[in-house]
PANU-792818 format. One record per residue (C-alpha): x, y, z; residue number from 1. Coordinates in pm, whole numbers. Example, Ala and Ser with C-alpha at 12.3 -4.5 7.8 and 13.67 -1.06 7.14 Angstrom:
2
      px      py      pz    k
    1230    -450     780    1
    1367    -106     714    2
END
This chain:
374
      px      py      pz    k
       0       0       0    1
     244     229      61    2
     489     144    -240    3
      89     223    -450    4
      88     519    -253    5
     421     636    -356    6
     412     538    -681    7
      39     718    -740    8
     167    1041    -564    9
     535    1052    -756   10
     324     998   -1125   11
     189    1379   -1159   12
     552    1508   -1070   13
     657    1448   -1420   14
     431    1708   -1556   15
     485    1943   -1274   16
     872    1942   -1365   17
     814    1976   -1723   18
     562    2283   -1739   19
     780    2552   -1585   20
    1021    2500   -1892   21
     812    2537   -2139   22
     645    2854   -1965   23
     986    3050   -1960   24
    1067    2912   -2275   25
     749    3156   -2390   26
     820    3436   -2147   27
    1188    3450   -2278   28
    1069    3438   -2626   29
     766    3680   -2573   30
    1003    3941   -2390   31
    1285    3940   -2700   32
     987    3987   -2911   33
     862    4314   -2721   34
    1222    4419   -2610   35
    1294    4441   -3056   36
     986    4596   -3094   37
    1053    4884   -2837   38
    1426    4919   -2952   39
    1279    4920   -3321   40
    1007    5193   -3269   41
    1222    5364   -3004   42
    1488    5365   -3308   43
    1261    5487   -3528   44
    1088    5771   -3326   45
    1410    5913   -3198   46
    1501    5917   -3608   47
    1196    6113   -3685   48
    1256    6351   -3438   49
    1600    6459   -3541   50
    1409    6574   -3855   51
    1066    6676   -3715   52
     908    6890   -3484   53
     538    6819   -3378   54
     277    6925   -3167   55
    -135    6843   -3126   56
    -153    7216   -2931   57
    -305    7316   -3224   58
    -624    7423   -3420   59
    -763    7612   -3725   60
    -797    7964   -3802   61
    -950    8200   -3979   62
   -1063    8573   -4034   63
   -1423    8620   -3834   64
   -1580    8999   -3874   65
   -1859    9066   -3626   66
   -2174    9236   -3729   67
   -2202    9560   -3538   68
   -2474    9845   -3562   69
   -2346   10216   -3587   70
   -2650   10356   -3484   71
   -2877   10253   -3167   72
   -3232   10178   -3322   73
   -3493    9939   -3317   74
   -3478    9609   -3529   75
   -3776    9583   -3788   76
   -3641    9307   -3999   77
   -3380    9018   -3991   78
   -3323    8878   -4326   79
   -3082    8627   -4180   80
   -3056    8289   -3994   81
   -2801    8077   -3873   82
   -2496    7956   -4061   83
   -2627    8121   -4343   84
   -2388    8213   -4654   85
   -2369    8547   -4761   86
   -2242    8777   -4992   87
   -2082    9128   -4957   88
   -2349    9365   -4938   89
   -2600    9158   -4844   90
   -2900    9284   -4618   91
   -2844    9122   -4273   92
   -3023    9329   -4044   93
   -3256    9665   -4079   94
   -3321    9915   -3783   95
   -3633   10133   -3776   96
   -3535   10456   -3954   97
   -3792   10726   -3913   98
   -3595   10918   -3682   99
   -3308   10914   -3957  100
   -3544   11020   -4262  101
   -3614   11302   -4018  102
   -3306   11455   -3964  103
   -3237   11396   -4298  104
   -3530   11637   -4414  105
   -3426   11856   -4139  106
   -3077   11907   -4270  107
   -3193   11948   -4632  108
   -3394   12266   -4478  109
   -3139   12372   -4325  110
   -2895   12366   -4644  111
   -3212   12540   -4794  112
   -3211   12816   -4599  113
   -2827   12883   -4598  114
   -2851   12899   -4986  115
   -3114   13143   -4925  116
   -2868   13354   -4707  117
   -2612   13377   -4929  118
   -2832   13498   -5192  119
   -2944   13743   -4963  120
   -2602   13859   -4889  121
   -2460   13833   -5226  122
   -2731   14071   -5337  123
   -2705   14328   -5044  124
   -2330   14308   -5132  125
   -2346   14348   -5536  126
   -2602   14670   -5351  127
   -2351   14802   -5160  128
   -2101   14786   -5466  129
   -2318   15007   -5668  130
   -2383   15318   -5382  131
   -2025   15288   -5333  132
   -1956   15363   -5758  133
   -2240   15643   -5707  134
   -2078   15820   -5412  135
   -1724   15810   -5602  136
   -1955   15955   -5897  137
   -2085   16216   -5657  138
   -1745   16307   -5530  139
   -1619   16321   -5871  140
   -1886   16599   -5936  141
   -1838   16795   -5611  142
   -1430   16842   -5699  143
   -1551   16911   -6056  144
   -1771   17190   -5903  145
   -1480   17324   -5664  146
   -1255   17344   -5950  147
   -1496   17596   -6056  148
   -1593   17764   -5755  149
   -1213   17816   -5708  150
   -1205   17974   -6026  151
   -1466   18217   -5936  152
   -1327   18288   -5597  153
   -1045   18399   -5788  154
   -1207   18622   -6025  155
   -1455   18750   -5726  156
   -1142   18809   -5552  157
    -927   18993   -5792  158
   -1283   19176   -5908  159
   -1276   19348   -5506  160
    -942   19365   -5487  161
    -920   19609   -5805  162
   -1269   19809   -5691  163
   -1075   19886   -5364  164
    -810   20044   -5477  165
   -1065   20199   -5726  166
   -1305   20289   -5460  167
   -1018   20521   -5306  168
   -1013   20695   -5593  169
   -1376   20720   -5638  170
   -1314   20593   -5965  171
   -1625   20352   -5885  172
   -1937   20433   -5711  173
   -1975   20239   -5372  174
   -2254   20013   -5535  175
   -2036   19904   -5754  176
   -1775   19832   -5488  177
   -2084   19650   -5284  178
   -2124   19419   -5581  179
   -1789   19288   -5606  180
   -1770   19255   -5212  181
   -2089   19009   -5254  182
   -1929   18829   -5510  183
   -1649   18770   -5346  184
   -1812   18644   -5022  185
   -2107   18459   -5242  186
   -1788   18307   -5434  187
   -1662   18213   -5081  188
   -1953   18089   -4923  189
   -2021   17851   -5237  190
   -1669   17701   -5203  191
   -1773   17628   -4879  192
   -2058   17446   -4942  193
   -1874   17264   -5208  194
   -1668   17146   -4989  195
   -1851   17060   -4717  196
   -2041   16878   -4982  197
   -1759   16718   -5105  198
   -1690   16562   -4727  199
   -2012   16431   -4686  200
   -2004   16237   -5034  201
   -1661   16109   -4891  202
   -1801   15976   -4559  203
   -2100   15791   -4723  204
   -1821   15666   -4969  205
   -1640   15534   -4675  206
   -1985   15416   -4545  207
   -2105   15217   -4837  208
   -1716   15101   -4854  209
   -1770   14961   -4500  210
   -2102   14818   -4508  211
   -1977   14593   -4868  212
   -1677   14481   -4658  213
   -1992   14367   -4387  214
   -2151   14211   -4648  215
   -1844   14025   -4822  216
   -1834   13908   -4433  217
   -2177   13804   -4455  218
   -2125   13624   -4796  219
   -1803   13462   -4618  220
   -2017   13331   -4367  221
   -2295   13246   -4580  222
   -2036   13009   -4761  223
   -1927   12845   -4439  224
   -2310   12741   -4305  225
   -2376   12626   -4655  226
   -2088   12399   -4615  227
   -2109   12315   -4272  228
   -2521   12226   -4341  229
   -2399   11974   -4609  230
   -2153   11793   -4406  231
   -2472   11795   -4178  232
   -2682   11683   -4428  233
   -2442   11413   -4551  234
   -2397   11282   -4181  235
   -2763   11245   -4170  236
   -2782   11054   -4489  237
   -2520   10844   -4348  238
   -2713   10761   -3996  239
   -2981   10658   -4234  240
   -2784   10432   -4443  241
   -2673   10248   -4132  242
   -3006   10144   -4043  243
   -2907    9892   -4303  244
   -2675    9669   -4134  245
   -2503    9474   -4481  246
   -2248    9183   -4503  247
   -1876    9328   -4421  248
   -1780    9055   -4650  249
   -1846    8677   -4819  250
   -1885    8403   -4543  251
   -2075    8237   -4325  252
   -2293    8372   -4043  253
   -2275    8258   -3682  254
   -2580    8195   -3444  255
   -2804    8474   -3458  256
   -2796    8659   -3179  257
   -3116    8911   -3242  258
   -3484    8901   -3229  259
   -3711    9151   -3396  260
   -3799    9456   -3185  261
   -3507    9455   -2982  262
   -3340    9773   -2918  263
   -2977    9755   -3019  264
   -2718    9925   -2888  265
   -2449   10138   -3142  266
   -2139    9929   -3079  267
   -2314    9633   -2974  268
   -2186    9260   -3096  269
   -2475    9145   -3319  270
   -2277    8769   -3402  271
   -2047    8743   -3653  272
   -1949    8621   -3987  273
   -1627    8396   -4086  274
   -1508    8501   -4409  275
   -1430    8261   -4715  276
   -1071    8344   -4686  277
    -857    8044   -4704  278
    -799    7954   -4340  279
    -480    7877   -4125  280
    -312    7707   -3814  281
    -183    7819   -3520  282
      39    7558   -3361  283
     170    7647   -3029  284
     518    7459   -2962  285
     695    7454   -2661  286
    1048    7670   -2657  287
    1238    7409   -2648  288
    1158    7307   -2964  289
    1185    7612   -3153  290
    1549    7612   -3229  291
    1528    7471   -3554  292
    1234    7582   -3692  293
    1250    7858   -3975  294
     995    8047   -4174  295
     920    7860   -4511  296
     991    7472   -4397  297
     732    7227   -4493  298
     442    7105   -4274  299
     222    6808   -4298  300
    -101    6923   -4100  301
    -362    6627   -3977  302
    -668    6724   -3892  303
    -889    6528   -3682  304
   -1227    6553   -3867  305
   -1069    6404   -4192  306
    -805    6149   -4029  307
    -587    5992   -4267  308
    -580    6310   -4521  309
    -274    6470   -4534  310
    -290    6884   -4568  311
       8    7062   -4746  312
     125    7341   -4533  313
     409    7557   -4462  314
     542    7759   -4172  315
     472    8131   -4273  316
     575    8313   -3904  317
     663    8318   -3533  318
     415    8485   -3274  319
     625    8802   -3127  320
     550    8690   -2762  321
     428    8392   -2611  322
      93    8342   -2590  323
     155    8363   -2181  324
     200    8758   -2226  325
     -61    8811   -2425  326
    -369    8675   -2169  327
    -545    8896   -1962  328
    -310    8866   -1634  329
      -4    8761   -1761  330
     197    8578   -1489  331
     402    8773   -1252  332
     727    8623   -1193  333
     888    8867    -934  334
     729    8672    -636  335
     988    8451    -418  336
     804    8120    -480  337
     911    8118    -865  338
     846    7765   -1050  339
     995    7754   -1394  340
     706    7661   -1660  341
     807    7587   -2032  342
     620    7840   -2270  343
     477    7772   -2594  344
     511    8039   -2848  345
     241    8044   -3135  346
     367    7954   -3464  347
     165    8057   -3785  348
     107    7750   -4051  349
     -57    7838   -4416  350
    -197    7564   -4621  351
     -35    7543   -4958  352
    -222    7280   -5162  353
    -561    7330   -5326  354
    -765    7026   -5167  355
   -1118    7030   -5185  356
   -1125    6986   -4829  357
    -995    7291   -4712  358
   -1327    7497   -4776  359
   -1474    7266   -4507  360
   -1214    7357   -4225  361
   -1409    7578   -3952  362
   -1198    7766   -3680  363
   -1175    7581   -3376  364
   -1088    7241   -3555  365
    -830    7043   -3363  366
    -513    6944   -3553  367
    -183    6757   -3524  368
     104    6955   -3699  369
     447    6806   -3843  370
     728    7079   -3922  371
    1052    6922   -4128  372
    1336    7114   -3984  373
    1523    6954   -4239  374
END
């Protein structure tokens, strides 16, 4: 019983001894196989990256315009919806404009009546013009008239002078001497009133001279209202052509962000429109692997809403600041408890092929980026 006993418990050792052997036999083989695969793909990565630089921090861009009223108003009509295409021009929006069309016909009264000032001071100047050629023409007269009152003074002089002597004589009776004494103070008193003439027609001269240069004021400031009245009248024309809000340019429009008869705000963010322009990447690589990458080296750009398709790109431009300084608090690193943080500077990346697919990039889209430093 006991020899039975040792026999049946000494059968099953066989296949105890032989199973460990043939397990490391496996484990051995199994762990060559995954130690040549890691020494392989570690070979082959480290390979790549002598001659590539790659990130996923990346996405697409492009230009986005937002629709923004210049005048506050009231919306009547959105013409409109969401993601929409539209062209250049196109109606988008239109704000109640009654209050424009009235200070539109305001300003064109206004214009009105500064026309009809200047034609009211043109004509009191052209006026003016003509007293002041009559008042020359009276002075002209008057010195005409002196001329000859001087002449007559003279004789009317010489006349008593020569009746004085001849009175002494009594050459001449006294009436005669009377005579020539009242012509001589008649001749007189005319000269007098010649002149005294002569300085009236001068001061209304110099009065009608004065009251033109008024007037050429006037017309001068007639000018200036006309013009400043059609600047206003052009501003108003142009408040009423903004009640019109129109496509900046050709894209697509956003999620429309308006409802008829809400009161909009001048300034205020409407939504916005991204323009057909051919879109772009922004890749933003760490520092440390900048020091190889120049402007113009090739890029292979995969996006992840068409994987497998490889995008043609190239690397167009370097960010002039990290994208660390440009945030709204950029850190602060004058404090004592300073931990070092690798940056990532934003790289620009255009697309250079002419796939079909590009048109159906949107901004936002997340990509993998590939730069050849080579």
């Amino acid at each position: 019983m006991s020899q039975q006993n040792e026999t049946n418990t000494s059968k099953p050792a066989a296949p105890d001894t032989a199973a460990p052997k043939k397990k490391s036999k496996g484990f051995v083989i199994a762990l060559i196989i995954l130690v040549g695969a890691g020494s392989t793909f570690g070979a082959m990565k480290y390979i790549h990256g002598l001659h590539h630089e790659e990130t996923d921090d990346a996405q697409i861009e492009a230009s986005i315009s937002p629709v923004i009223p210049r005048i506050a108003g009231y919306v009547t009509e959105i013409r409109v919806k969401d993601n929409q295409k539209v062209k250049k021009g196109d109606t988008l929006v239109v704000l109640d404009n009654r209050s424009e069309m009235i200070q539109v016909e305001q300003a064109q009264a206004a214009l009105t009546a500064a026309m009809s000032n200047l034609n009211v001071a043109e004509a009191t100047t052209a006026a003016s013009k003509t007293n002041i050629a009559t008042y020359q023409a009276n002075v002209s007269t008057v010195d005409a008239q002196i001329e000859a009152a001087k002449i007559n003074l003279t004789r009317a002089t010489q006349d008593y002078d020569r009746y004085a002597n001849l009175i002494k004589d009594h050459t001449i009776t006294q009436q005669q001497f009377e005579q020539a004494e009242a012509a001589k103070q008649g001749a007189e008193k005319q000269l007098q009133v010649l002149q005294n003439q002569k300085n009236a027609a001068n001061r209304q001269t110099t009065a009608a001279t004065s009251q033109t240069n008024a007037t050429g004021q006037q017309v001068n400031v007639a000018n200036a209202t006309i013009m400043q009245r059609k600047a206003d009248l052009e501003n108003a024309r142009l408040n009423l052509s903004y009640t019109v809000v129109i496509a900046p340019e050709d894209g697509l429009v956003s999620k429309v962000n308006v409802q008829t008869g809400q009161f909009l705000q001048a300034g205020q963010s409407l939504f916005s429109i991204v323009l057909d322009t051919n879109p772009w990447v922004v890749a933003n690589f760490k520092e440390t692997q900048l020091s190889k990458m120049r402007p113009g080296q090739k890029v292979t750009v995969h996006v992840d809403a068409f994987p497998g398709h490889d995008f043609e790109a190239k690397l167009t431009s370097f960010s002039p600041a990290t994208g660390a300084r440009f945030a709204l608090l950029p850190p602060d690193n004058a404090s004592g408890n300073f931990v070092k943080v690798v940056q990532r500077l934003p790289v620009k990346i255009e697309f250079i092929g002419n796939e079909p697919q590009i048109k159906d990039l949107r901004p936002g889209m997340n990509v993998d980026v590939d730069v050849h430093i080579d």
